[in-house]
Backbone as JSON Lines, residues from 0, in Angstrom:
{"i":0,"aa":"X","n":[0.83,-1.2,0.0],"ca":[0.0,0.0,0.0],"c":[0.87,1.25,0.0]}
{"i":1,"aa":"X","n":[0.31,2.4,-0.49],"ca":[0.57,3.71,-0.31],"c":[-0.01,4.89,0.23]}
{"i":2,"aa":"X","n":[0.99,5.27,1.13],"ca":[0.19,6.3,1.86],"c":[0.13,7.68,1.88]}
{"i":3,"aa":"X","n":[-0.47,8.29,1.22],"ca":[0.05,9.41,1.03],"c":[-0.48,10.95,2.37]}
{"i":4,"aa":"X","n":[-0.12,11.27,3.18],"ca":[-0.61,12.22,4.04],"c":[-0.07,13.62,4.39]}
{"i":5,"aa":"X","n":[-1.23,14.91,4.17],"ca":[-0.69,15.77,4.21],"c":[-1.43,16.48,5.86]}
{"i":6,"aa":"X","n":[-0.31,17.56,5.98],"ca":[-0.65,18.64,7.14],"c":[0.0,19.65,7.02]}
{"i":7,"aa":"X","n":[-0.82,20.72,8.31],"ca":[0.04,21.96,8.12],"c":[-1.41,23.1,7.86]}
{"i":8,"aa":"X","n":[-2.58,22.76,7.21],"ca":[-3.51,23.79,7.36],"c":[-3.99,24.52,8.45]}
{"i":9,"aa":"X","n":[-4.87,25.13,7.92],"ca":[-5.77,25.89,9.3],"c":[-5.92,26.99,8.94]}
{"i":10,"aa":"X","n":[-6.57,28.21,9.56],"ca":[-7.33,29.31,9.63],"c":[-6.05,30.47,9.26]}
{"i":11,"aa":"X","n":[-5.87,30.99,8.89],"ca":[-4.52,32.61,8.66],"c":[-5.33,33.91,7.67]}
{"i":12,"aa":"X","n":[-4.68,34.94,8.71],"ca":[-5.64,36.17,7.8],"c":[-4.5,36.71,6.6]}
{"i":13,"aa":"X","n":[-5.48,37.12,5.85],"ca":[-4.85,37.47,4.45],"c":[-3.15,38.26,5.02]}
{"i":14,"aa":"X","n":[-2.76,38.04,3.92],"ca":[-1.17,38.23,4.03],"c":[-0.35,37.49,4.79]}
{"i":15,"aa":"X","n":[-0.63,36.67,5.41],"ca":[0.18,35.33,6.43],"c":[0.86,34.28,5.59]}
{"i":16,"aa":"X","n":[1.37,33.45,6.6],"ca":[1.62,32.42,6.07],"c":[1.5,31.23,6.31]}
{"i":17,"aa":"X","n":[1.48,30.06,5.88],"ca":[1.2,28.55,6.54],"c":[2.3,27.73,5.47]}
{"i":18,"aa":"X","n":[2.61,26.81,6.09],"ca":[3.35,26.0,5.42],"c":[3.1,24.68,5.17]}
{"i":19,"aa":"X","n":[2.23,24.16,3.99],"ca":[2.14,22.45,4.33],"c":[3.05,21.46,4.06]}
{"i":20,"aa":"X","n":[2.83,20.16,4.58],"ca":[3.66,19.25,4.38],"c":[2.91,17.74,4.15]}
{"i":21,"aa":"X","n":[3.45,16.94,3.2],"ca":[2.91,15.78,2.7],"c":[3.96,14.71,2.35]}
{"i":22,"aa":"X","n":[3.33,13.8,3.52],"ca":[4.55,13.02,3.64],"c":[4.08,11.33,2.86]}
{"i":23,"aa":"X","n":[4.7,10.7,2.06],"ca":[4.66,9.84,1.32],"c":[4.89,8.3,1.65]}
{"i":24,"aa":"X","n":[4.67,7.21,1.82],"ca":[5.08,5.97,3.14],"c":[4.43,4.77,2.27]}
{"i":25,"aa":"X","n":[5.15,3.89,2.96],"ca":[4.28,2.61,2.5],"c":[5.28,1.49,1.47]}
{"i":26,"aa":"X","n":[4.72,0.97,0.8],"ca":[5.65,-0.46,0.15],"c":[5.81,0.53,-1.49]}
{"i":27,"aa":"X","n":[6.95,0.56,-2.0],"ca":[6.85,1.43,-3.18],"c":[8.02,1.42,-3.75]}
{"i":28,"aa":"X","n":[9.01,1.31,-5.16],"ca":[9.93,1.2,-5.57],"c":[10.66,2.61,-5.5]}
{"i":29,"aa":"X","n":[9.8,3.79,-5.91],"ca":[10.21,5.21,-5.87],"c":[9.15,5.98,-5.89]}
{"i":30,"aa":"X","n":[9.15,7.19,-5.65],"ca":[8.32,8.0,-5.55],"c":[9.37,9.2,-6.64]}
{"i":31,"aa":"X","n":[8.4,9.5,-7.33],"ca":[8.43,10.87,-9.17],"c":[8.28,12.04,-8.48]}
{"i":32,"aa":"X","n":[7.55,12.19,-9.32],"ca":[6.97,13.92,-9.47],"c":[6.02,13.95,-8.34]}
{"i":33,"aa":"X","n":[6.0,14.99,-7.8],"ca":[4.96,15.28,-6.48],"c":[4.67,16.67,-6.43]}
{"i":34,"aa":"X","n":[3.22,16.98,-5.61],"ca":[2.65,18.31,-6.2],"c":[1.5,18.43,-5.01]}
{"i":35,"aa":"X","n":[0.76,19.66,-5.63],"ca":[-0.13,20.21,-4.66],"c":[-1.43,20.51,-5.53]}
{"i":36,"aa":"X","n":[-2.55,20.44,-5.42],"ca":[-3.67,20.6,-6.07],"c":[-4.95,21.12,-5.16]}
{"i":37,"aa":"X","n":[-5.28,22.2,-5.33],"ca":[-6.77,22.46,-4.69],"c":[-7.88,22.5,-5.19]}
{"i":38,"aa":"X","n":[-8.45,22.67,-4.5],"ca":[-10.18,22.57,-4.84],"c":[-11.25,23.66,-3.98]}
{"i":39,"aa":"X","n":[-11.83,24.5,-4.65],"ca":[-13.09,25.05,-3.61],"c":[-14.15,24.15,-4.21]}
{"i":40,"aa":"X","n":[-15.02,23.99,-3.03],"ca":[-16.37,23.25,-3.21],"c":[-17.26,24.03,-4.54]}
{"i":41,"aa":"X","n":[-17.68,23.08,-5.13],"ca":[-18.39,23.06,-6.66],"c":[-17.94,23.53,-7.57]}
{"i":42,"aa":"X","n":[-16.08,23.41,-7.71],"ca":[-15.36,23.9,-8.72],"c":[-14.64,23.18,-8.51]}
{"i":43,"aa":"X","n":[-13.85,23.27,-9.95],"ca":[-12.68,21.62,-10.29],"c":[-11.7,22.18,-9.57]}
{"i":44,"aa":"X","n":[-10.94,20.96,-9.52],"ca":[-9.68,20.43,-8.78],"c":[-8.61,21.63,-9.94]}
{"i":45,"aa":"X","n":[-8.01,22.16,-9.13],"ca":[-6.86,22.63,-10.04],"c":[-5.04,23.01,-9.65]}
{"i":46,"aa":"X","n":[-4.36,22.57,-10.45],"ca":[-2.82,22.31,-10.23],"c":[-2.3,23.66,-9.44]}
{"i":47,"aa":"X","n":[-1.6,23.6,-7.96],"ca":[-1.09,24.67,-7.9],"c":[0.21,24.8,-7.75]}
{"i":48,"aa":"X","n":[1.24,23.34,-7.77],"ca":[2.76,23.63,-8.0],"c":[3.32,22.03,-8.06]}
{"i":49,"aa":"X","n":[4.07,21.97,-8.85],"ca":[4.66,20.63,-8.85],"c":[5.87,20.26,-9.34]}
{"i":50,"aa":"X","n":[6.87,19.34,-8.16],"ca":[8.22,19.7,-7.92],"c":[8.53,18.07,-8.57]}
{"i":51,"aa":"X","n":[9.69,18.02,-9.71],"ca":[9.68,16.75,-10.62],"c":[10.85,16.17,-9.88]}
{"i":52,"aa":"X","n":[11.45,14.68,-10.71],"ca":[12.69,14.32,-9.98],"c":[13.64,14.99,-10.33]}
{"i":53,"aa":"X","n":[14.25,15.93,-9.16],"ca":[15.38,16.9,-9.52],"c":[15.16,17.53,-8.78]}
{"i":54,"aa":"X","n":[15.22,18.96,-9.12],"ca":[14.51,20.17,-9.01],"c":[13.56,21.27,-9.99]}
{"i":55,"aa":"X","n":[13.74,20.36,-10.94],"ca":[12.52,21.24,-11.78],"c":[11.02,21.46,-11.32]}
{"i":56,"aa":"X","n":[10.62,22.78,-11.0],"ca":[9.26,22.76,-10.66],"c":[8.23,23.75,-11.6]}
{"i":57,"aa":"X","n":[7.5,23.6,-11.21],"ca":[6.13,24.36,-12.03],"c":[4.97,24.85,-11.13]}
{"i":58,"aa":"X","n":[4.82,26.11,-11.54],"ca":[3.55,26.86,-10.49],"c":[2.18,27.33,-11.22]}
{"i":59,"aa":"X","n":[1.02,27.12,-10.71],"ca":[-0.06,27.9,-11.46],"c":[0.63,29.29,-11.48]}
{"i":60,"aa":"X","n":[0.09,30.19,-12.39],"ca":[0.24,31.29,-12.58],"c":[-0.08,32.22,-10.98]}
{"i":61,"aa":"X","n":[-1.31,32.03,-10.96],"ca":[-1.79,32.67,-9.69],"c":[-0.84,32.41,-8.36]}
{"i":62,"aa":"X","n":[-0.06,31.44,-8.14],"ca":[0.37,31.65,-7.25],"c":[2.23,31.56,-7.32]}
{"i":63,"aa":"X","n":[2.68,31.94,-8.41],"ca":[3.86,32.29,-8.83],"c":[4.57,33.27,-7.85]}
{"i":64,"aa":"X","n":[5.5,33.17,-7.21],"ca":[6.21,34.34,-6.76],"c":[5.37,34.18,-5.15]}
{"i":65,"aa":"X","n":[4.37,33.91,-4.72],"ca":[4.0,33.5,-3.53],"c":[4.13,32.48,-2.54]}
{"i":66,"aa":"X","n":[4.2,30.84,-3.69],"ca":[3.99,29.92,-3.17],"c":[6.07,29.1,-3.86]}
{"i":67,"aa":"X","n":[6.03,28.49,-2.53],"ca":[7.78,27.6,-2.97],"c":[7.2,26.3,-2.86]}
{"i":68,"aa":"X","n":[7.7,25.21,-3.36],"ca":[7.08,24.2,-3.18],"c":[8.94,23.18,-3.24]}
{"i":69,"aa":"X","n":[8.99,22.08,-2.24],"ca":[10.34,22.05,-2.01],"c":[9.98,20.21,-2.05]}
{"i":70,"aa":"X","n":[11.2,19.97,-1.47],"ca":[10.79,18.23,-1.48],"c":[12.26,17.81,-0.62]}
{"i":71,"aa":"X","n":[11.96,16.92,-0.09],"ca":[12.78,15.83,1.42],"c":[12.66,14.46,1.15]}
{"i":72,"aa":"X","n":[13.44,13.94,-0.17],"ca":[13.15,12.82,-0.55],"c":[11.76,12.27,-0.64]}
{"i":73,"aa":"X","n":[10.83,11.96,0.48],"ca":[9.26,11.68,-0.06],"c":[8.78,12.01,0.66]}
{"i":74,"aa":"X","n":[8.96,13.45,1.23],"ca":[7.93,14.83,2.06],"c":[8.1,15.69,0.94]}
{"i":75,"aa":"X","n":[7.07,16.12,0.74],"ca":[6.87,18.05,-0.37],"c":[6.29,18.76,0.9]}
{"i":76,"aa":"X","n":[6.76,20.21,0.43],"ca":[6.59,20.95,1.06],"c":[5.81,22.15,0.31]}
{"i":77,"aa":"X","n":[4.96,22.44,0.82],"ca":[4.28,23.81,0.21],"c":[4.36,25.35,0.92]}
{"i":78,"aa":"X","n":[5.32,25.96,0.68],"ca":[5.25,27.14,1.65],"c":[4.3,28.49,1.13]}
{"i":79,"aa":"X","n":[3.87,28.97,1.46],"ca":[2.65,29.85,1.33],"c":[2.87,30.68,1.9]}
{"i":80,"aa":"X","n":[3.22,31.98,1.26],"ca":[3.26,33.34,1.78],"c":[2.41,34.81,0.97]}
{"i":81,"aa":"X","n":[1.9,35.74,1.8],"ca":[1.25,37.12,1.47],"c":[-0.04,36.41,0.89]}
{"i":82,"aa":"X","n":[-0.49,35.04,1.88],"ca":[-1.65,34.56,1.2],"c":[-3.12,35.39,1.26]}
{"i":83,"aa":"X","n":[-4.19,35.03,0.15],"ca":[-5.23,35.91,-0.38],"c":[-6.34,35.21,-0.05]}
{"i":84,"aa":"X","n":[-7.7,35.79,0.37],"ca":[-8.89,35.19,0.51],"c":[-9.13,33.94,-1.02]}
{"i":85,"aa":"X","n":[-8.68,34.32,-2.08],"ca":[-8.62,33.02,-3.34],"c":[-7.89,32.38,-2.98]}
{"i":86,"aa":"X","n":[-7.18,32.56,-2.39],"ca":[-6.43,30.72,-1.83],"c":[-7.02,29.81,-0.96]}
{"i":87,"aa":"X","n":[-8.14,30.35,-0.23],"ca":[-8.98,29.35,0.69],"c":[-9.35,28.27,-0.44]}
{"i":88,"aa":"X","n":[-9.06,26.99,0.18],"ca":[-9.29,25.85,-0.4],"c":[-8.7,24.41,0.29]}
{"i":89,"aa":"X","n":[-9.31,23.36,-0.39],"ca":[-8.58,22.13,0.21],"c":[-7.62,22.1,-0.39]}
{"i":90,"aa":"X","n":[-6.33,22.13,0.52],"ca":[-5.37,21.36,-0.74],"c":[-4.69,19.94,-0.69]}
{"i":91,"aa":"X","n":[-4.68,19.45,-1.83],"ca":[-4.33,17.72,-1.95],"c":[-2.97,17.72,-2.41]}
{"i":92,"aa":"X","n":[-2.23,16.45,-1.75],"ca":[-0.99,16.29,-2.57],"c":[-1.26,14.75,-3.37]}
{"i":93,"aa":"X","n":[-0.92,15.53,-4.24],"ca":[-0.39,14.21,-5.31],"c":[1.49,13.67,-5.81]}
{"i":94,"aa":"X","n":[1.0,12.01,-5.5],"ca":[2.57,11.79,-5.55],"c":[2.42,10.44,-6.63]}
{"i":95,"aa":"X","n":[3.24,10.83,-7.86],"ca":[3.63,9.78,-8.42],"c":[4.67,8.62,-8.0]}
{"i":96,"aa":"X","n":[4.22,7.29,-8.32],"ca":[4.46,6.74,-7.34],"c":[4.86,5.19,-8.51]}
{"i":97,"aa":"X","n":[5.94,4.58,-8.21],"ca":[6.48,3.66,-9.17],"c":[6.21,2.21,-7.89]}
{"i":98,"aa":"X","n":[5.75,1.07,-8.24],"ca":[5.97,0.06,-7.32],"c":[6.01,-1.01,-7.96]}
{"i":99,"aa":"X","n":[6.84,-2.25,-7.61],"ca":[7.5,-3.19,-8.14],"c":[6.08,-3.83,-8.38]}
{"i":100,"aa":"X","n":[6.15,-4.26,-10.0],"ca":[5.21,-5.4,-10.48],"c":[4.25,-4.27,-10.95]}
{"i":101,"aa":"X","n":[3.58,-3.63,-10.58],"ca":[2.62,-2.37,-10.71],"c":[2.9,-1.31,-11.35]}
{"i":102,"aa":"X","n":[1.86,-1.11,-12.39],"ca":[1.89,0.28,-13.26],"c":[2.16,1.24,-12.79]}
{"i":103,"aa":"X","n":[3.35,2.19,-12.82],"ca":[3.24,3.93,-12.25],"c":[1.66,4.33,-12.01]}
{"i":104,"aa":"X","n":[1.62,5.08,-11.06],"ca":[0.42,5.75,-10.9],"c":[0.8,6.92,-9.76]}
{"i":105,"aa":"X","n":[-0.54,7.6,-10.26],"ca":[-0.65,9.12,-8.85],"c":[-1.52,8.53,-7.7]}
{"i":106,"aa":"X","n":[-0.95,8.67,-6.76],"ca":[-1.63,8.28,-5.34],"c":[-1.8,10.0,-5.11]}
{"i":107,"aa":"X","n":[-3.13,9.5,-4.16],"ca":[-3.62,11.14,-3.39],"c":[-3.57,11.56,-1.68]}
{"i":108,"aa":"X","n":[-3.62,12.26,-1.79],"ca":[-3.74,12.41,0.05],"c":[-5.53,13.2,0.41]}
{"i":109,"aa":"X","n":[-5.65,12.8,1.4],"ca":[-6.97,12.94,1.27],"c":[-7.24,14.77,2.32]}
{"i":110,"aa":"X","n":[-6.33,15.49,1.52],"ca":[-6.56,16.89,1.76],"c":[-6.52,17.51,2.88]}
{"i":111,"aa":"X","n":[-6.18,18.93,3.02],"ca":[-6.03,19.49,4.23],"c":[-6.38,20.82,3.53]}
{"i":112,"aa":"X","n":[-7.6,21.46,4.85],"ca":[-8.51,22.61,4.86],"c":[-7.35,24.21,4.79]}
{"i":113,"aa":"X","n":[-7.04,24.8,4.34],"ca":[-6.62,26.01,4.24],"c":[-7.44,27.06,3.98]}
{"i":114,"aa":"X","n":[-7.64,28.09,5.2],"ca":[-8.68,29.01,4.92],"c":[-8.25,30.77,5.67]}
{"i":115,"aa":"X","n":[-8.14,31.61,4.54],"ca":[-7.3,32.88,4.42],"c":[-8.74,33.59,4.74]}
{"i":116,"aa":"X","n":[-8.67,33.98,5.86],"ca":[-9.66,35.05,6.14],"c":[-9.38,36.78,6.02]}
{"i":117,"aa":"X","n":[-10.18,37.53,5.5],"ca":[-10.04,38.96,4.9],"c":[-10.16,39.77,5.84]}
């Protein structure tokens, strides 16, 4: 199995900061590319940074220059700063995930509440 679990949310007023963390576990050959994805309720899931094997990473636009997104062998890190009432959301980590005998696939974490009050 794979486990994927994140923390680190909670309540911060606009311009703060929070830092999450999503830590990766379980029976698995390697762990890829790993990332961060949110969601507000009754709107799609959408990409907000994702750190490949290396250091190559990629940010939504919107949160370019705000958000660092780092990695600890199979912890990511999402650091979040001068955050905005549009960043309230769940956010999920996704971790690609290689395991012996078994097709690559993205495992999920089952989200953590982040909510930027104005």
């Amino acid at each position: 199995q794979v486990h994927v679990v994140e923390s680190g949310g909670g309540l911060v007023q606009a311009g703060g900061s929070l830092r999450l963390s999503c830590e990766v576990s379980g029976n698995f050959w390697s762990v890829n590319a790993m990332g961060w994805h949110r969601q507000v309720p009754g709107q799609q899931r959408e990409h907000v940074a994702t750190i490949h094997t290396g250091t190559g990473t990629n940010y939504a636009d919107s949160v370019k220059g705000r958000f660092t997104i780092s990695r600890d062998q199979n912890t990511v890190y999402l650091e979040m700063n001068n955050l905005k009432s549009e960043d309230t959301a769940v956010y999920y980590c996704a971790a690609g995930v290689t395991r012996v005998g078994r097709p690559y696939n993205t495992y999920w974490g089952q989200g953590t509440q982040v909510t930027v009050s104005s």
